[in-house]
N, C-alpha and C positions, 0 to 999 in steps of 0.2 A: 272715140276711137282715134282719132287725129288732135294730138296737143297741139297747145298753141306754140310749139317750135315745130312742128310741121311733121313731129313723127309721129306712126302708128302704131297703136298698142290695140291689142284683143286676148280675150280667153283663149285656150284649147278648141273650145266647142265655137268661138263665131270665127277663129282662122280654121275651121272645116266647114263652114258654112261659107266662107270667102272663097275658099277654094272650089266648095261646089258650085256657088255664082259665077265662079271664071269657067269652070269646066261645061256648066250646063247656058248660060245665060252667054256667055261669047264665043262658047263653044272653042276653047283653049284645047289644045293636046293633053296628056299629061305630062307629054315628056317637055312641052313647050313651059310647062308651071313650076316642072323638077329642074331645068335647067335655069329660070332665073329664081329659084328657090337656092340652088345649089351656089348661085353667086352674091344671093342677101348672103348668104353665112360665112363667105368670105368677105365682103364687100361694109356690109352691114347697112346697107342701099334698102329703101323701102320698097317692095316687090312693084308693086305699081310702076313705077319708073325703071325697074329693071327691065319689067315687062317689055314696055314702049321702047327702051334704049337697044334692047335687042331686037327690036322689029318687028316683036310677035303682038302685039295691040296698036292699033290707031287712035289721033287723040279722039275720035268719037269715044273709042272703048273706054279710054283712060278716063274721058270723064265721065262714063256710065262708072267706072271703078269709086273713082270720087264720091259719087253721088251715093252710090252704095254703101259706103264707110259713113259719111256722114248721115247717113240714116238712122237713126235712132231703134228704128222697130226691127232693125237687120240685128241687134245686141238683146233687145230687154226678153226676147221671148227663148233664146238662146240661152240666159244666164241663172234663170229659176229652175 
């Protein structure tokens, strides 16, 4: 999910599984997830770090975010 140039790539089905980890596991807003949603797509900035850059996650969060990505079993069961 994280190339080796540092960007993130996922399905349809594990970026709503991402999203329900921010919403239910850090307990994000939605409007808190829309609004640095709304600035990757301008930005083209990996949501993670929009996150943190706008102040809605601490880096506790951001590296539970990490951790999460680089998870392996957060994709395989997502993708059959």
């Amino acid at each position: 999910m994280i190339t080796p140039q540092g960007k993130i790539t996922m399905s349809h089905t594990t970026y709503k599984q991402f999203l329900r980890f921010l919403h239910e596991e850090l307990y994000l807003s939605a409007d808190s997830i829309a609004v640095a949603q709304r600035s990757m797509e301008q930005t083209q900035g990996p949501l993670p770090m929009l996150l943190w850059q706008y102040g809605l996650i601490n880096l506790y969060q951001l590296d539970k975010i990490y951790d999460w990505l680089d998870c392996p079993s957060n994709t395989s069961n997502q993708e059959h």
